[in-house]
N, C-alpha and C positions, 0 to 999 in steps of 0.2 A: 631616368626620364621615362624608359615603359614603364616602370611602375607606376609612377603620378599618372600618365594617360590612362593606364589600368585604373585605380582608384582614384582618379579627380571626382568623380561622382560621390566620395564619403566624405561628409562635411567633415569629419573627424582629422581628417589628412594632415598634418603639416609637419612643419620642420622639424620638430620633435619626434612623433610618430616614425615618420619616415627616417629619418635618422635612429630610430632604434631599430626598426626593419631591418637595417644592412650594419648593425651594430658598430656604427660611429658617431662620432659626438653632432652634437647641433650645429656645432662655430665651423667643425671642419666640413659637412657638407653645404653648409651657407657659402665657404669659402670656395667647395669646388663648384656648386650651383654658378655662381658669380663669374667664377676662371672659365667653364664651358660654355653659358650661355649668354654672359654679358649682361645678367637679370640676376635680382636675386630672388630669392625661393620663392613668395609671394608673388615678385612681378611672375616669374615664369609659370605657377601656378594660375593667379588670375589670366592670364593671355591665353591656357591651355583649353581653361573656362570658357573662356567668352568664345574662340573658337566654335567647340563645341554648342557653345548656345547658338550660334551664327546658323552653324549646319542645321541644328531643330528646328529653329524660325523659319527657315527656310522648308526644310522636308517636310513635316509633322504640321501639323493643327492646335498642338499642346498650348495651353495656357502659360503664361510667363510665369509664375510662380509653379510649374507644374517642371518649366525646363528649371529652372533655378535650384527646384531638389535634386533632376537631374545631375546639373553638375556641380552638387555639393554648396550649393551657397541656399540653404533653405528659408531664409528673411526674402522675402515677398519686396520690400521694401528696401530693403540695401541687393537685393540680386539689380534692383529696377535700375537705382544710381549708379550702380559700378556699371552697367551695359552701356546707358547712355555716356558715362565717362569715357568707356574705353572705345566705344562703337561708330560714338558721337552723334546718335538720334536714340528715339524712345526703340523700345521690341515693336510698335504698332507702325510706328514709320518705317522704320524696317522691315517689318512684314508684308507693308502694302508696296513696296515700291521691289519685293522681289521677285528675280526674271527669270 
């Protein structure tokens, strides 16, 4: 799990990658992804994501596409849908109503 927080920022990241990283299969770390966090590899990835997007919005002045390469999701346009999905408002409405 440090490592994904470590590298959530390379779009490159997933189950595969990271499963060769610590030289075990994809299925068995899906499996233990799933047994420790009650997420699978995606869910616990995106959530790490938007996190991280949360805090920028918040601290930083970045443009949403600018946090979106930040944290590894580089589409401008699917970073925008997955925020509002997971956040449940746009990056702007969020942005303006923070305290």
């Amino acid at each position: 799990m440090a490592y994904l927080e470590e590298n959530m920022g390379n779009a490159e990241v997933g189950l595969s990658s990271t499963a060769a990283a610590f030289y075990v299969s994809s299925g068995h770390l899906g499996r233990l992804m799933k047994k420790e966090t009650g997420q699978t590899f995606v869910e616990y990835m995106t959530q790490l994501r938007m996190r991280k997007a949360e805090t920028l919005l918040k601290q930083t002045d970045l443009k949403g596409y600018e946090i979106g390469q930040q944290v590894g999701i580089p589409d401008p346009h699917y970073f925008s849908v997955l925020f509002k999905k997971h956040i449940g408002r746009s990056m702007n409405e969020y942005r303006n109503v923070k305290t």
